[in-house]
N, C-alpha and C positions, 0 to 999 in steps of 0.2 A: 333405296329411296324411290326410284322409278317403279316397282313394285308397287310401292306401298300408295305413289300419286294416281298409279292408274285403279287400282283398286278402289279408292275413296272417289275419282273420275265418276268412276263406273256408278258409282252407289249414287251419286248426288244426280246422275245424267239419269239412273232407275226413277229417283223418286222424285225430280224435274216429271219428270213423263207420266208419273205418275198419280201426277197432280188433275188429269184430266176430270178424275172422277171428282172434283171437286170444285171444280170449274160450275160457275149459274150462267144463266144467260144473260149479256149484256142488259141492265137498266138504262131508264134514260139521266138518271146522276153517274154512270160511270166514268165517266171523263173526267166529270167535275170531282168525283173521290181518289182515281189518280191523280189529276192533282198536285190534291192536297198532301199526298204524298211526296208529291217532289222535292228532296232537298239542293237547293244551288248554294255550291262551295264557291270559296275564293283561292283556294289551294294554288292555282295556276296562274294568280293575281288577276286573270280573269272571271268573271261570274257565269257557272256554270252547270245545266243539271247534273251532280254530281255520275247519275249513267250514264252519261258523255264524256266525263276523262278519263284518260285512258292511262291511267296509273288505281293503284292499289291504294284505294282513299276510305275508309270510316269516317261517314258525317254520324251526327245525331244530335237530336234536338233537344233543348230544352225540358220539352215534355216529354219527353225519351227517358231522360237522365234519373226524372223524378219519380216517374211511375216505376224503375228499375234501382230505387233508391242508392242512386250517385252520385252522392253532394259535391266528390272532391276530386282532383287530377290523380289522387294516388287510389282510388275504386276504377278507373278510366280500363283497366286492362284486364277487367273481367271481361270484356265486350268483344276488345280486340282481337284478333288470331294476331299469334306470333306478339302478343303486347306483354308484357310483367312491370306494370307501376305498383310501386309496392312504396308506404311509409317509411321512411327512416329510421334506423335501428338510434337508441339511444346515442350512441359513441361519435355517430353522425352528422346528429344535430337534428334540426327541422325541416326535412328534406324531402323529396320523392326518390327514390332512385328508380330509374327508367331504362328500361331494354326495350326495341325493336328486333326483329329477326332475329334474336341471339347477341346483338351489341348494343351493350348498355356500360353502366355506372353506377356503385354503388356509392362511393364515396364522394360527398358533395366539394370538400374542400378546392379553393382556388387552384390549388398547382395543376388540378386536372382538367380538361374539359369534358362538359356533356354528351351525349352519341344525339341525343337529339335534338333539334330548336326549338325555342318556345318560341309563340307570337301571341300577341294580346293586341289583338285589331291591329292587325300587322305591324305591331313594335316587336322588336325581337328583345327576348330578356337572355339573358347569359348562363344563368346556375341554377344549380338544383335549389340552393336553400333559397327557404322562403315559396317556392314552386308547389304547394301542395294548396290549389288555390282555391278556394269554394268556388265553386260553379255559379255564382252571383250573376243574376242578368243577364244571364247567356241566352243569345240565339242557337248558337248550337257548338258544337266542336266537329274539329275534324282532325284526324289523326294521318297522315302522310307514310306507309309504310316503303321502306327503299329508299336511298342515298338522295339527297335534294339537292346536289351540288352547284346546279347551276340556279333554280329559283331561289333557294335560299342559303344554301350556302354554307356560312359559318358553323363547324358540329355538328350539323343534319346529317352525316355517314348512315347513320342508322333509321332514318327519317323527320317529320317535323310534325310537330301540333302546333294547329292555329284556332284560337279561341276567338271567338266572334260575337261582340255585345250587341244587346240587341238598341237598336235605335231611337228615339224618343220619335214620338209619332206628331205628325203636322195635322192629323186629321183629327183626332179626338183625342179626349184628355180620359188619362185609363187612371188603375191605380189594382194595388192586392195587398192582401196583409194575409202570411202564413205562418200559423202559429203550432209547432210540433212541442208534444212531450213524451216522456217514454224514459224506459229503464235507466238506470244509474243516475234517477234525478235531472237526466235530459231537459232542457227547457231550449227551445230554437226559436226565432223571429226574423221572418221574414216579412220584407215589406217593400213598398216602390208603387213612383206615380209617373206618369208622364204626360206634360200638358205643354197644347200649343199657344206660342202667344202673337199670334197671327198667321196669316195664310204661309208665313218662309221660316219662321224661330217658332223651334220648340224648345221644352228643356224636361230630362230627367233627374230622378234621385233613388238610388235602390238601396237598401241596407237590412246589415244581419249582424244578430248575436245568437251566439253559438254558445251554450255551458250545460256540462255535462260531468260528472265525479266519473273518477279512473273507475275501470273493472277489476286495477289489481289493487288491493291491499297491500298496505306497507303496513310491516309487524315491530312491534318495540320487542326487540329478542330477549330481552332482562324478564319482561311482563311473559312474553309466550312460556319461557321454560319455566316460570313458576306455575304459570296457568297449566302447565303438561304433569306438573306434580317434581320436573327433575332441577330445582332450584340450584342445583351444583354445577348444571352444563352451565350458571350464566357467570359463574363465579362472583367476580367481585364487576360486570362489566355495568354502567350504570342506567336505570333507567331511563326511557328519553322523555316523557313528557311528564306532566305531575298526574294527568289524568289515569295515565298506564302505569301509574308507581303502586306496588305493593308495599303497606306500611302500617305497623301496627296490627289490626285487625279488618283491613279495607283493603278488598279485593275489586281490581276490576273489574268493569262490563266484557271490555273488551281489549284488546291489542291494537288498534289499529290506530293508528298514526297519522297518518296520509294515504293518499292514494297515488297512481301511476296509471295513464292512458287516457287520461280525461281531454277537456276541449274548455277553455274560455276564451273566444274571439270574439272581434267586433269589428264589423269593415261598415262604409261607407261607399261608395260612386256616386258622384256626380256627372251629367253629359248635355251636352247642349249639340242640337241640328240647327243647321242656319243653310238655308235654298234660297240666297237673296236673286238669281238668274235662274233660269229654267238650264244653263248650262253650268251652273256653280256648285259645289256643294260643300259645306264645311262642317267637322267633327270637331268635337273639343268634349276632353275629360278627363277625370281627376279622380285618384281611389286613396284611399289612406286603410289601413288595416291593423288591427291592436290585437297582438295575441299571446296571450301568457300560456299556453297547454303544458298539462305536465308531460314530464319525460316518458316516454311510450316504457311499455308494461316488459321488464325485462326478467328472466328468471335462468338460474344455472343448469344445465340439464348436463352439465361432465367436469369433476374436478380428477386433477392428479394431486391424490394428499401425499405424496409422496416428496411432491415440492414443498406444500404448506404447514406439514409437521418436520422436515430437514432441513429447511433453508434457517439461517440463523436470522435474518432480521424479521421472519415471520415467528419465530417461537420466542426471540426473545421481546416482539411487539405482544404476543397472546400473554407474554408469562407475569404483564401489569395486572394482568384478571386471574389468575388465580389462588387457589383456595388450598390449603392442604390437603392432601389426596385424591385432589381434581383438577389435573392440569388445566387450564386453558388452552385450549389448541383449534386451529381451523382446521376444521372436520368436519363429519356431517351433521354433526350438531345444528349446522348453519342451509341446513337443506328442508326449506317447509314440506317437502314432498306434494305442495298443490302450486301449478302453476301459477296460479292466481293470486300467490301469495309470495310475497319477499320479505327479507330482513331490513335490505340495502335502503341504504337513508341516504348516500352521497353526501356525508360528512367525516372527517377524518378523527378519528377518535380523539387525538391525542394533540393537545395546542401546542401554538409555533413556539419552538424554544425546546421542547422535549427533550430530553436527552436523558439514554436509555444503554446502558452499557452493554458493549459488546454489538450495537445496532448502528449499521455503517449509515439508517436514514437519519434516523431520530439521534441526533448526534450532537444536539445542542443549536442548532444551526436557528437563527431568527427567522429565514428564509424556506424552515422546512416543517409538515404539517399544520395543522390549524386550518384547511382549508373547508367548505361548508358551503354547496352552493346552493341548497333546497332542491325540489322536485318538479321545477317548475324552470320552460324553455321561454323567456320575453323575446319578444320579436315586433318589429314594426316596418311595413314596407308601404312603398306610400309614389306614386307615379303623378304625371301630366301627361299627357300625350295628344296630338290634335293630326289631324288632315284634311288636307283640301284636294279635290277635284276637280278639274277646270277639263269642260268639254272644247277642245277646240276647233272639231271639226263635229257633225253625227257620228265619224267613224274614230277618231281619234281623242284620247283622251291625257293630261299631265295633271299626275297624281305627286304631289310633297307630300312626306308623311317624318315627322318630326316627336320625341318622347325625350324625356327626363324619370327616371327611378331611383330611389334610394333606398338601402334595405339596412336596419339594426337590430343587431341579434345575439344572445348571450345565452352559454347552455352550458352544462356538466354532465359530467356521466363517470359511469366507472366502469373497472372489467372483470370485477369478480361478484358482486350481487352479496354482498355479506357489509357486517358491523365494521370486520377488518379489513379494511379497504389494501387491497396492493393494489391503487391506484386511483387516485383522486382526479378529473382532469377539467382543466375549465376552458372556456374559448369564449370570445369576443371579437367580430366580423363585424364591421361597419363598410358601406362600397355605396358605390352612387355612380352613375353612367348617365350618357346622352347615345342617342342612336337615331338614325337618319336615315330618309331613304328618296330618293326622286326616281319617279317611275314614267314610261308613255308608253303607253298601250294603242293599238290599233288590231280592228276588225271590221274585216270584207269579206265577200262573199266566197273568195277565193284565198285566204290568206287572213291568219291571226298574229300578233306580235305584240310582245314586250319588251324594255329596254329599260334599265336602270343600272342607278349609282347607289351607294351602299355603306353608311358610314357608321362607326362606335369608336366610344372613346370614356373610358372607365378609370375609376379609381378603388383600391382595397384593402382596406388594413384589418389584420388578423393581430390577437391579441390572445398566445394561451400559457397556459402554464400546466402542464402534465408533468406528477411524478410517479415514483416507480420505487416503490420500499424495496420490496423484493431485488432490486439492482442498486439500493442505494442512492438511487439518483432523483433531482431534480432539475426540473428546467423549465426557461420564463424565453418566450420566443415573441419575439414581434419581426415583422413579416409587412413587406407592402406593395405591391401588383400593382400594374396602370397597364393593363391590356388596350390596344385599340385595332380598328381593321381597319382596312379602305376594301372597296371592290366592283369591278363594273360588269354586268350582266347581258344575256339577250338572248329570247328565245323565240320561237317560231312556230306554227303549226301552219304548214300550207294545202289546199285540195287540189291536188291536180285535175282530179276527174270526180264524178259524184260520188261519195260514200267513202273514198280515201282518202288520208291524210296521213302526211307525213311532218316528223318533229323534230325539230334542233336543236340546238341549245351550246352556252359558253359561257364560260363565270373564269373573270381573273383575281385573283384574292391574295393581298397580301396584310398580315396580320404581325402583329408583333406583343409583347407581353415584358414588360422589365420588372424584373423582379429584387428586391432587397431582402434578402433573410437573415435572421440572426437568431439564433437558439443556445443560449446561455446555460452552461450546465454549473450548478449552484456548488462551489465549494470555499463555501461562507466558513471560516472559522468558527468554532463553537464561541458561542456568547457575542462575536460581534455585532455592532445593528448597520456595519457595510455590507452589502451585497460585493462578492468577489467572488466572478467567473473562471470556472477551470479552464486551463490551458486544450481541454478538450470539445471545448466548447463548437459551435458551427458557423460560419458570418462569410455570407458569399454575396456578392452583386452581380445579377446574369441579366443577357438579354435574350429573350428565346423569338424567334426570327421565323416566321414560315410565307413564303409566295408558292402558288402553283394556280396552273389552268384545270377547271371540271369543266365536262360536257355530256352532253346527253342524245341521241338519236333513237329515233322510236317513227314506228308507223302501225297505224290501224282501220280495219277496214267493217263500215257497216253492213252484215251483212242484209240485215233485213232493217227498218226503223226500232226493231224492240234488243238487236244482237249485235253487239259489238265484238268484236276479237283484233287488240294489238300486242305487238313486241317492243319493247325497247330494251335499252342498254345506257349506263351512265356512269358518271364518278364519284367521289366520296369521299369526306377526308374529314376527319377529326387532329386537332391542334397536339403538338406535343407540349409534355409537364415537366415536373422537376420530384423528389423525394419532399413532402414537405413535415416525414416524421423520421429526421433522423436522430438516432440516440447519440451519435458521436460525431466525432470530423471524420471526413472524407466517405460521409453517406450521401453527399450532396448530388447527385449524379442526377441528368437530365432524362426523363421517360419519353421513350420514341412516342413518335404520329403513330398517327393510321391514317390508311387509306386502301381504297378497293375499286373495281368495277363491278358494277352489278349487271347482270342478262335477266329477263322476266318478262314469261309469257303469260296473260289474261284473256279472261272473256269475260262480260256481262253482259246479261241478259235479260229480258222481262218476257211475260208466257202467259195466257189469257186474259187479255184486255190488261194486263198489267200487274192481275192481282197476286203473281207470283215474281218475284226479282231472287238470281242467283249471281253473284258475282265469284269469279274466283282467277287465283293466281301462282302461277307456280316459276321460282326463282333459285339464280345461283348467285353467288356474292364473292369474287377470287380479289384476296387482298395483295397489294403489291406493297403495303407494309402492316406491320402490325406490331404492339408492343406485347412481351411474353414476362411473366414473374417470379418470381421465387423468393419465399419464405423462408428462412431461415436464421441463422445466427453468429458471432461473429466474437473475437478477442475483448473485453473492455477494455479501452487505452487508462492508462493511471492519466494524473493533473498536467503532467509534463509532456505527454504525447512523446514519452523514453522508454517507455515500455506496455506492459499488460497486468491487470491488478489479480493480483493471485483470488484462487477459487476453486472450486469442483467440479469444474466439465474443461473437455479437450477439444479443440479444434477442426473439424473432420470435414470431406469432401463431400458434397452432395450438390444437388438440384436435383428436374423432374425427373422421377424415374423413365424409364425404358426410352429416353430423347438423347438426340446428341448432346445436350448441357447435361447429363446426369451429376457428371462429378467438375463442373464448373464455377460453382458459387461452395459458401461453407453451411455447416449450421454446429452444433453442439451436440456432444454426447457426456455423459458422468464422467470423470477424470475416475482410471482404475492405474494406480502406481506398480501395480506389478506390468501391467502390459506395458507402460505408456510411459514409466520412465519416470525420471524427476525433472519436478516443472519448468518449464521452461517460459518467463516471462518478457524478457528483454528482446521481443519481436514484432512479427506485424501483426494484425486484430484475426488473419485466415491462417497462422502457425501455431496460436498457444497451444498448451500444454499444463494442464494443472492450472486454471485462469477463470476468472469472471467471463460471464458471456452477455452478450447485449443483442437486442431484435434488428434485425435486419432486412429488407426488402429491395430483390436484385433488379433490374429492369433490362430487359437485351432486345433489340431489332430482329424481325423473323419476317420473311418477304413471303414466305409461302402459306397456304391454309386457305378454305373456302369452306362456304357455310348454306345447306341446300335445302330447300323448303319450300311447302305450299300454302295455302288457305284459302280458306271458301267463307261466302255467308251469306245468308239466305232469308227473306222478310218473302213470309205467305200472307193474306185473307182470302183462303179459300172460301169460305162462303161470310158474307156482310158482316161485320162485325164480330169476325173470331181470327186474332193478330198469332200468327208466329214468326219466330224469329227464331235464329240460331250460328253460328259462327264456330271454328276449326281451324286450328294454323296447327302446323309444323314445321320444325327445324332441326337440323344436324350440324355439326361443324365435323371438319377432315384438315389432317394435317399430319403431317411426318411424323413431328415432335408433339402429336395432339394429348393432353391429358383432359382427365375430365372439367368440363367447363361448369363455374360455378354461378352462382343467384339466378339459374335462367333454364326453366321446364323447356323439353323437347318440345309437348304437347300443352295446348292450352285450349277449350272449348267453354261455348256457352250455349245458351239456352230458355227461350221463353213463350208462354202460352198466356194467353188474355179472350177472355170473352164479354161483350158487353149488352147486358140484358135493359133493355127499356118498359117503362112499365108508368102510364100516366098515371095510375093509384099513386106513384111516390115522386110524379112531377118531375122525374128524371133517369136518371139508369144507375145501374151497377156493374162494378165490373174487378171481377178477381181475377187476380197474376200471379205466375208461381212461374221464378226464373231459375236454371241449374248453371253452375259456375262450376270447373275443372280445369285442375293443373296438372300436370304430370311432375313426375316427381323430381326433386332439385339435391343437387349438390352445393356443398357449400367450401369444401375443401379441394385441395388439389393431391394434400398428405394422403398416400395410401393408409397409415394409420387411422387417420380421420373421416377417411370419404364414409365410408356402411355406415357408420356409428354417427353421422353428423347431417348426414343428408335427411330431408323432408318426403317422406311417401309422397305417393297423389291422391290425390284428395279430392272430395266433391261439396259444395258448399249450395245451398236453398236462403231464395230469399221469398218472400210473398206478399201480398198487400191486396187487400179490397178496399175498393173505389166507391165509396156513395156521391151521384151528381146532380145537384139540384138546376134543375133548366128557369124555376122562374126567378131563382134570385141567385143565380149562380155562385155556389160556393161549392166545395167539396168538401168531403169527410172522409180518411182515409185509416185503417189501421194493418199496419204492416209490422214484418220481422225480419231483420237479421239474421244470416246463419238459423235460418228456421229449422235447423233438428241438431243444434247445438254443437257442431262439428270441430274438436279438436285438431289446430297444426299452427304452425310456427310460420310468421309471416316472414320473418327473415331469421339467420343464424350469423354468429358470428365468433369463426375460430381462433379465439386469442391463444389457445394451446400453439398453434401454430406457430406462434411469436416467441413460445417460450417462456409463456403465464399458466399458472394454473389451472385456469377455466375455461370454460368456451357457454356460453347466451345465447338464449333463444327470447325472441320477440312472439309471447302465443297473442293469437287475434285472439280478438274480444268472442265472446261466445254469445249466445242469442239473446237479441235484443228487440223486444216490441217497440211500435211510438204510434203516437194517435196525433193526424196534422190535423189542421182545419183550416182551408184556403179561401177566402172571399176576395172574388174581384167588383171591382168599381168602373 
């Protein structure tokens, strides 16, 4: 790693220097176009030129976002070094999942917590769902890489994004309306005004609708295999819609059904300013958000038919379709061979009541299939939030800053991408929180400081029902969280002498989480219409408890006005969880914390007159806890929790290979009676012998591992009007028992070029962008089996866009692309093989995609 930092040192320090040749000679606008380049964060709860903290911070503006077309917090980490915001795979819900330095979260569900914090004008929000939030009205973002333990605290281990609206203005009354179309029937609106109503109140309004048809086709498979000429693969399975029915002598247009990966939102914001004192100031506002998007674009890219033509309740569910001398079978029949195309409709073939002999799902049961949720995630999230500022001295200031959110959300998915569902699964999250904060700040010439209280206090009910043909099983779970924190803070930066300064910092945080869960496993008598739970069912009441102290110390010294270079060092801690998918009783087990100290050296810089900025930073991350996993599988208990329900696989020792757990947890191998004996059932779920096997996920405490990396980024205009830009993170983890680390590139870079030509023939200018995006390549399994075979190359993605700007009646015209050379990879993967399913899903990005805006302001 030390290699590889000083080596990339060296290159950036080369072409730092080598920037002279590009260097003009001061103008008399030079001042005034640095500037305009200034961005002041509030990262530090103070306001500040973001080249003056002395932490590792990504701002970006507004007009940043747009001309690099990124609308949403899950595009946010093409930008960043060391960032991966990636969409949320189907299974997940509506989500971002978010890494910093190598720790993240893919799974949004409540039992876990986030690596990073959100804030939305400094309200803190708690979770992933709902988190993928159009960029509406932003002044800018700023992304916080490294542990925020003492500013912010709660889940910032990995760091924090703070979203920053932009303010409704006292001076003049604005207004815009942006109007995008483009591929897949795209239709976007954007719009917003902001007027004042007198010298102290102002008031804003921004709003957007978003709709857009998926990129992936959904296929009526009855229609497709007639349309292929092999009418016998569909057997007797039936058609889905009457448009896509073959009948008589009436042939489809087409196959297509629905779509997947699409966008239909619609948000609102309201904001009002109010400066009734020249030492007062007060914020108030309110967002509501309506979003139906389909389920992101999922497709199979690995079955083992091995399970889906031997398993009995998979052949005897195919064998309702077929035909004489045409089994029905899940095979590859059920493989479009184009990404962009699926079968999978997320409806369960066969209505509730079914019953199907010799099939331990479809068993008669009133309680079991019939399930049907469409292709479409409804979601509604909807805030208030306000703050006041109260100057009480020039130098001191008491900031209350107070919010309310509520978020409603219902989604399905499934895990094999086919007609034959082994897996139908639905959820319903309803949660509503208050969160608080009282701050005072002060700044002297000699001495900066912060001080605040810290309050949330949440409510959440989860509502699912996942089954599992393939095991037989069903289950109706209801679940309900009341998270809350307290915490008191205080931070410092003092100068001793001119150009140093030194930083302090201390956060006391005690948090707490009670949870109710119940996961009902459905063994409904055939024909009854009681719902009656197996004795194997799950129902625990916990309280999950955590207090500790963060802190933070750091110092850095100016060396010139344009060269900064500091150090610091700090804490970090993400909350621990519980299992909140377990198939049987005594999967209930609690998921350790985390937590670390991070060490991280920086410098930033600026280099002729300013028109070159290089920031960079290189960091170690040594955890003193961390949670570790394993995958595997485990005995099915029969109804009576008196033994184990006979089957075909045996019970075996495993975890990660070449760690001290290797042979600590179990998973399942094929039951072979000449080796292995006769079965043995009357045990515990890690003994059988000859037995059903169920998914299992182990969770164990590991105190050691460190995670070591760099990043750089860099904004030139070397000469008047020609921008670049560019950024580079790297990351490693190390650790005894380390396996390979999944959803999250080593390497991640970016890249961008802008030039803008002026020309009073067209009363304005032009200006064309061509940005480069690179991941390094991801894993997504921990299974030596799975890792080659499941992992994502790296990959390099192009976006572009020319700018027409009209100066006498300002509006702009813009036409840009997407993935501009149409670049094939999977934005995320998901190893259900692992579990013990069939399949394993890939999430392909959308592929290139043109749109033509048109922006007029008022």
């Amino acid at each position: 790693m030390r290699k590889g930092l000083a080596l990339v040192s060296t290159s950036l320090l080369a072409m730092t220097f080598s920037q002279a040749a590009w260097a003009q000679e001061a103008v008399g606008d030079e001042a005034d176009r640095a500037s305009s380049r200034d961005i002041i964060v509030t990262g530090t709860k103070i306001a500040t030129n973001v080249q003056d903290v002395p932490i590792a911070i990504t701002a970006v503006t507004s007009e940043t976002l747009e001309t690099r077309s990124i609308t949403t917090t899950a595009d946010l980490g093409n930008i960043v070094p060391n960032a991966t915001f990636r969409k949320g795979q189907g299974v997940f819900g509506p989500a971002v999942s978010v890494y910093l330095r190598g720790i993240g979260q893919t799974d949004p569900q409540f039992n876990g917590e986030p690596s990073v914090a959100y804030y939305i004008d400094d309200v803190y929000y708690p979770f992933l769902f709902g988190s993928q939030f159009d960029l509406l009205d932003l002044e800018r973002v700023e992304v916080l890489r490294g542990p925020q333990g003492t500013l912010f605290g709660r889940n910032s281990i990995a760091g924090a994004m703070n979203l920053v609206s932009r303010k409704p203005s006292l001076s003049e009354a604005t207004g815009f309306i942006d109007l995008t179309v483009g591929e897949y029937n795209r239709r976007d609106v954007r719009a917003g005004f902001t007027v004042p109503l007198g010298d102290t109140l102002a008031v804003g309004v921004s709003f957007i609708s978003k709709k857009r048809t998926g990129y992936q086709e959904m296929l009526d498979f009855s229609c497709q295999m007639h349309m292929n000429g092999t009418p016998e693969l569909a057997g007797t399975f039936p058609f889905q819609t009457p448009e896509t029915s073959y009948g008589g002598t009436r042939t489809p247009e087409s196959c297509v059904i629905d779509h997947l990966g699409g966008e239909d939102t619609r948000a609102i914001r309201g904001s009002l300013y109010w400066e009734p004192t020249s030492n007062i100031e007060v914020s108030i506002s309110a967002d509501y958000t309506d979003q139906n998007d389909e389920i992101t674009a999922e497709y199979i890219f690995d079955t083992d038919y091995a399970q889906t033509t031997t398993r009995a309740n998979f052949v005897t569910a195919a064998d309702q379709f077929s035909i004489p001398g045409t089994p029905f079978r899940w095979d590859n029949r059920f493989e479009t061979g184009d990404p962009y195309k699926t079968y999978d409709n997320y409806c369960d073939p066969f209505p509730a009541g079914t019953l199907i002999p010799g099939n331990s799902y479809y068993n008669g049961s009133l309680f079991k299939g019939g399930i049907c949720h469409g292709n479409t995630v409804p979601l509604t999230n909807q805030g208030v939030q306000g703050k006041v500022v109260v100057g009480v001295t020039d130098n001191i200031d008491v900031t209350a800053i107070l919010g309310w959110r509520s978020l409603d959300l219902s989604f399905g998915a499934a895990s094999d991408g086919t007609v034959l569902n082994d897996s139908v699964i639905y959820h319903e999250f309803h949660e509503s929180h208050w969160t608080g904060e009282l701050r005072l700040t002060g700044q002297f010439d000699w001495i900066d400081w912060v001080a605040g209280l810290f309050y949330y206090d949440g409510k959440a009910d989860h509502y699912g029902n996942p089954q599992g043909v393939r095991a037989g099983t069903q289950r109706f779970q209801n679940d309900v969280y009341e998270p809350s924190a307290l915490a008191g803070y205080a931070n410092f930066v003092v100068r001793p002498i001119d150009r140093l300064s030194v930083t302090g910092g201390i956060r006391y945080s005690e948090d707490k989480k009670g949870v109710y869960f119940e996961s009902l496993t459905d063994a409904t008598p055939p024909g009854s219409t009681t719902f009656v739970p197996s004795g194997a069912s799950t129902v625990f009441d916990i309280d999950i408890e955590s207090s500790r102290w963060d802190w933070k110390a750091g110092i850095d010294y100016e060396i010139t006005d344009d060269i900064l270079l500091y150090a610091s060092a700090g804490s970090g801690y993400r909350l621990p969880g519980f299992n909140v998918r377990p198939s049987q009783a005594g999967q209930e087990g609690q998921i350790p914390g985390e937590a670390l100290i991070s060490y991280e050296i920086g410098a930033k810089a600026e280099f002729f007159d300013r028109r070159l900025k290089l920031n960079m930073a290189a960091f170690q991350m040594d955890f003193t806890e961390r949670p570790a996993g394993y995958t595997g599988q485990e005995g099915q208990w029969n109804d009576n929790l008196t033994g184990l329900v006979a089957g075909g696989s045996t019970v075996i020792s495993a975890g990660p290979e070449n760690s001290p757990f290797s042979n600590s947890f179990t998973t399942c191998r094929p039951y072979n009676a000449a080796t292995d004996g006769p079965p043995v059932l009357n045990t515990t779920p890690d003994q059988g012998v000859g037995v059903a096997c169920v998914a299992r996920s182990f969770s164990y405490a590991v105190a050691e591992g460190k995670i070591q990396g760099f990043e750089a980024e860099l904004e030139a205009e070397p000469i008047d009007d020609l921008i670049l830009n560019g950024s580079v993170g790297y990351n490693t983890y190390k650790a005894e028992d380390a396996t390979q680390r999944v959803s999250v590139p080593d390497w991640n870079a970016s890249a961008g070029i802008q030039y803008t030509f002026f020309d009073d023939a067209i009363a304005g200018s032009i200006t064309p962008r061509l940005d480069w995006f690179y991941s390094g390549e991801i894993y997504y399994s921990t299974l030596e089996a799975y890792m080659e075979s499941t992992k994502q190359e790296a990959y390099s993605t192009f976006n572009g866009r020319i700018t027409y700007k009209n100066d006498d009646h300002d509006f702009e015209l813009a036409l840009g692309a997407t993935n501009l050379f149409d670049k094939f990879y999977y934005r995320q993967k998901i190893i259900f093989r692992g579990f013990g399913l069939p399949t394993n899903l890939g999430q392909p990005a959308p592929p290139q995609e043109w749109y033509l805006s048109f922006k007029k302001r008022f």
